[in-house]
Backbone as a ProteinNet text record, in pm:
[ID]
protein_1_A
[PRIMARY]
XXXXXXXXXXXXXXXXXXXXXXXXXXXXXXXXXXXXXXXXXXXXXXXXXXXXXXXXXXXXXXXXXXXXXXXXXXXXXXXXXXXXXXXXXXXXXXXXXXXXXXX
[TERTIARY]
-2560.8	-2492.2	-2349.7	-2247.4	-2105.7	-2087.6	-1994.3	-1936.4	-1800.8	-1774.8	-1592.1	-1571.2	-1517	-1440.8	-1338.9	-1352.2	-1193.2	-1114.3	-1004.3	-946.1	-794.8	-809.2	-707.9	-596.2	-511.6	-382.6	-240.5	-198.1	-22.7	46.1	171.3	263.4	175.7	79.3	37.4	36.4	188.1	238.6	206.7	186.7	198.4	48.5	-1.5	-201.1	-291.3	-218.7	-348.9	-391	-316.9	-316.7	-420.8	-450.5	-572.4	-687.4	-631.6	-778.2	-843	-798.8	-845.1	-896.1	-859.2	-905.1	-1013.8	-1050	-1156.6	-1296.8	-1277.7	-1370.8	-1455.5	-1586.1	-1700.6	-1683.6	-1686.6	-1668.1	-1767.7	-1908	-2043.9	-2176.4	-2263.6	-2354.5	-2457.1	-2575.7	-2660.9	-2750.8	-2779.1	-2803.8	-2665.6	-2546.8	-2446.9	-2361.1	-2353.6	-2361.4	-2199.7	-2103	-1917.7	-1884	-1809.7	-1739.3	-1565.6	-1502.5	-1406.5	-1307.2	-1192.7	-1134	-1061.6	-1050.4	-950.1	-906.6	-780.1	-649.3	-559.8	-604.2	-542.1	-436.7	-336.9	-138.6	-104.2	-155.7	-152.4	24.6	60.2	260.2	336.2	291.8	370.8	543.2	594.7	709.6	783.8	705.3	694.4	628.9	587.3	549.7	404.9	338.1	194.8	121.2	162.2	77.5	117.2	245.5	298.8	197.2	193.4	89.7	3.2	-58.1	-221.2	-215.4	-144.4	-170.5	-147.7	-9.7	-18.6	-169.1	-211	-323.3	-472.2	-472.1	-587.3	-632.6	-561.8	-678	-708	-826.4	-920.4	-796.8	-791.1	-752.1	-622.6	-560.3	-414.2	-405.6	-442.2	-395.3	-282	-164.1	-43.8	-13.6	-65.5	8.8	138.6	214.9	355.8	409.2	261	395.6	214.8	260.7	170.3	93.2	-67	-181.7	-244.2	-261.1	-374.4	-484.7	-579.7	-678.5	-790.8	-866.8	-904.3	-855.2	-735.2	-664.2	-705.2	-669.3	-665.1	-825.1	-902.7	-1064.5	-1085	-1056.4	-1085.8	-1022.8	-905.8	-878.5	-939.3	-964.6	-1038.8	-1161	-1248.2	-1385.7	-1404.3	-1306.7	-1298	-1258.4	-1223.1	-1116.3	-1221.2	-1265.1	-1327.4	-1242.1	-1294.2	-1246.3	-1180.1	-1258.1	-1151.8	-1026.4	-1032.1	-936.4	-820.9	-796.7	-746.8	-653.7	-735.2	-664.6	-808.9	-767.8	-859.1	-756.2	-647.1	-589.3	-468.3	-483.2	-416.2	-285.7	-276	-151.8	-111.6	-87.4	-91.6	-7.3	-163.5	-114.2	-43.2	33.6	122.4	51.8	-9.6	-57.9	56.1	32.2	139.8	80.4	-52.5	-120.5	-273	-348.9	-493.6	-611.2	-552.9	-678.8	-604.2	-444.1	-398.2	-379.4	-331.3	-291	-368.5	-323.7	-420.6	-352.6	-432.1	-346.3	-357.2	-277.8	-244.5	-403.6	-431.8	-529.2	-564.2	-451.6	-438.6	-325.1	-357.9	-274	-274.3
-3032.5	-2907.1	-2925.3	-2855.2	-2845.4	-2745.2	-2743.5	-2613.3	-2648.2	-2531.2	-2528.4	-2416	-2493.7	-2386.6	-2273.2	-2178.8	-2166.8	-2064.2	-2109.3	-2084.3	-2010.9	-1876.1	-1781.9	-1790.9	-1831.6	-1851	-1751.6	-1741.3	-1645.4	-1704.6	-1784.5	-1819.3	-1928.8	-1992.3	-2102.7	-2241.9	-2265.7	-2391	-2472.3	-2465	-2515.5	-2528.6	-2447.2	-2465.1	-2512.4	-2502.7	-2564	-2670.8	-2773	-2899.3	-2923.4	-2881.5	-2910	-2829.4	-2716	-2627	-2747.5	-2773.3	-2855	-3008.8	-3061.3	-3181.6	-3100.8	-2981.5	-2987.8	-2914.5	-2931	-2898.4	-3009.8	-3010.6	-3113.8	-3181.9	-3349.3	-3436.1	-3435.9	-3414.8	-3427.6	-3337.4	-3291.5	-3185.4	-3230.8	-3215.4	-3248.8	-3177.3	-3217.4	-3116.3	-3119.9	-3145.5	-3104.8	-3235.3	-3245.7	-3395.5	-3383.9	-3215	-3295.7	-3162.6	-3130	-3095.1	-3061.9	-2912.8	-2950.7	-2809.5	-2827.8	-2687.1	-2611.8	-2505.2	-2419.5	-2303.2	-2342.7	-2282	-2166.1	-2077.4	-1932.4	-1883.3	-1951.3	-1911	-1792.6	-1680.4	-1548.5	-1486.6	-1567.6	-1565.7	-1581.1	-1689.2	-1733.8	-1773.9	-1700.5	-1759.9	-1901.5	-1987.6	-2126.1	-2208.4	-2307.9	-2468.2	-2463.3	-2324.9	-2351.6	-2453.9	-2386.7	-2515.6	-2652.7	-2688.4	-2773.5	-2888.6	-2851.8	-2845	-2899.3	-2795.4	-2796.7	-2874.9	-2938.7	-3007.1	-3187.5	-3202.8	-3344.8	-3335.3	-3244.1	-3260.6	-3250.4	-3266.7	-3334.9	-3166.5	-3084.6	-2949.5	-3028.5	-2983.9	-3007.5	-2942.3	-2785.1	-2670.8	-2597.2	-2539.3	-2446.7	-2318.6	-2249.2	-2080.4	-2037	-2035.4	-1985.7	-1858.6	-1688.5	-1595.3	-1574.4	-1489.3	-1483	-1388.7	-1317.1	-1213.2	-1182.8	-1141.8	-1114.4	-972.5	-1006	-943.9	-875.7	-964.9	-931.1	-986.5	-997.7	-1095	-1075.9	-899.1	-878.7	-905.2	-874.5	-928.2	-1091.7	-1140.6	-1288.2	-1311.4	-1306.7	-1343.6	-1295.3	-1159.5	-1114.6	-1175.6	-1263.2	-1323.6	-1464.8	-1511.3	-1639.2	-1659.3	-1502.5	-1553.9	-1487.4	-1422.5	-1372.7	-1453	-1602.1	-1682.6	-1806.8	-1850.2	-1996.3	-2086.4	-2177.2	-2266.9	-2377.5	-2442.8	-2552.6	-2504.6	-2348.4	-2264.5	-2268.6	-2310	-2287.5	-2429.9	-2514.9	-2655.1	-2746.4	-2829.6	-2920.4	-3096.3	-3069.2	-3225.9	-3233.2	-3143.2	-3088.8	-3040.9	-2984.6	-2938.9	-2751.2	-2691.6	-2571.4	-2437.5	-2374.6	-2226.5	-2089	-2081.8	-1978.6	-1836.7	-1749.9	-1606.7	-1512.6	-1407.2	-1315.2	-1197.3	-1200.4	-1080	-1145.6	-1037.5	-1084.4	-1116.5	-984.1	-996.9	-1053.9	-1039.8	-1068.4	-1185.4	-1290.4	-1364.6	-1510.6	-1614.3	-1728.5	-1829.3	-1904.3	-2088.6	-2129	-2236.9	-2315.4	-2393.8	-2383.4	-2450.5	-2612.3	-2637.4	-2803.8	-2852.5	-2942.3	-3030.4	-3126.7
-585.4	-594	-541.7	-608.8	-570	-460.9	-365.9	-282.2	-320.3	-314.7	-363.2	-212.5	-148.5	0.1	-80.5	-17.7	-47.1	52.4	57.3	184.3	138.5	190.3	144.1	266.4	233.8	317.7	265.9	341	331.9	491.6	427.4	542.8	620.2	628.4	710.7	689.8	662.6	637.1	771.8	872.4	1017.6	1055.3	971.6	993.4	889.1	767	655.8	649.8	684.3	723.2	745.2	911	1015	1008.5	885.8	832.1	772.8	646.7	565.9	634.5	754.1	799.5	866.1	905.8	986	913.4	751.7	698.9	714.9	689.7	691	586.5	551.9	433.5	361.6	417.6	384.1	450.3	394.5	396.1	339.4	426.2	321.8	232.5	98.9	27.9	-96.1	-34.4	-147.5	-147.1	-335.3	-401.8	-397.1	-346	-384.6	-314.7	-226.5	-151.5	-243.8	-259	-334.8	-205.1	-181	-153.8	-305.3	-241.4	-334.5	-248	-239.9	-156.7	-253.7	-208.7	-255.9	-159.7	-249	-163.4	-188.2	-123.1	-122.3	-115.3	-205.4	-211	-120.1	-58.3	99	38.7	174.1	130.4	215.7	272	337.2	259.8	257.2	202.4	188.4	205.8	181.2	126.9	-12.1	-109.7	-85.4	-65.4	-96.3	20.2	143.5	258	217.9	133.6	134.7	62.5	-73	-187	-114.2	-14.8	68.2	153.6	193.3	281.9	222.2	89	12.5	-25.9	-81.9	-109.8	-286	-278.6	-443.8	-567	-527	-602.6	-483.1	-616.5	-509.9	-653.3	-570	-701.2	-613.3	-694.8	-608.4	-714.9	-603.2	-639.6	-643.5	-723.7	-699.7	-609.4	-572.5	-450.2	-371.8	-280.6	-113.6	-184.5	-225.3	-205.5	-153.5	-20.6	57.2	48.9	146	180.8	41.5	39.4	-113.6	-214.5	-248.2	-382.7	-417.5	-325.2	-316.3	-341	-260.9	-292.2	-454.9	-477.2	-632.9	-721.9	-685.5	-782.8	-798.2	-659.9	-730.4	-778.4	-732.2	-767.1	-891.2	-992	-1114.2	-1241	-1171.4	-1218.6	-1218.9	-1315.7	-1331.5	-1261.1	-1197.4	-1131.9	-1192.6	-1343.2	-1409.5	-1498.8	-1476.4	-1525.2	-1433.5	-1303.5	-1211.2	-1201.9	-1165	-1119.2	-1094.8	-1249.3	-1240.1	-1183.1	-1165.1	-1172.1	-1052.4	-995.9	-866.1	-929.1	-996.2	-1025.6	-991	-998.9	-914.2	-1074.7	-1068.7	-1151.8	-1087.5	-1076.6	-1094	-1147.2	-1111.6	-1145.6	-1132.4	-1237.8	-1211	-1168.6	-1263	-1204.2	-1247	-1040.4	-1077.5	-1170	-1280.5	-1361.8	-1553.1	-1582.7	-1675.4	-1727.2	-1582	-1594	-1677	-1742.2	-1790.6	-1734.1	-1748.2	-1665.8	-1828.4	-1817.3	-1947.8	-2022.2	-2116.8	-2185.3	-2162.9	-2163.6	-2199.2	-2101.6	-1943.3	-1849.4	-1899.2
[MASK]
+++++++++++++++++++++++++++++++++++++++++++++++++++++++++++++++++++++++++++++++++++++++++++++++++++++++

């Protein structure tokens, strides 16, 4: 079985880092471990952060949500729809928006 973390951040360029190192590498029971980092429209280095510090996935909103906004958008949002190759989608809006077909 997969777990996909996912970890809703705004402005915590100075903490995602050591979020993400202090997740567990291994569980037992679960065959892949992935994050997905929801940049709730920070206006600091979030993603940029999270993406040097090994996140799986990065959904970067374009403007500040809120903690609900942010969860509803990722768990509405297929995940290989999102970022399958670490590259980072851009949303404009929660429920309109599409990521590109083909990376």
């Amino acid at each position: 079985m997969k777990l996909i973390v996912q970890i809703p951040a705004f402005n915590e360029e100075a903490t995602i880092a050591q979020a993400l190192r202090d997740l567990p590498k291994k569980i037992d029971g679960i065959t892949s471990i992935e994050t997905l980092v929801i940049d709730d429209g920070s206006s600091d280095r979030t993603a940029e952060v999270a993406r040097k510090a090994g996140a799986t996935h990065i959904l970067q909103l374009r403007s500040h949500r809120g903690l609900s906004a942010s969860a509803r958008t990722s768990s509405s949002t297929p995940t290989p729809t999102i970022n399958t190759t670490r590259r980072t989608w851009r949303a404009s809006s929660c429920r309109s928006s599409k990521a590109p077909r083909k990376w």
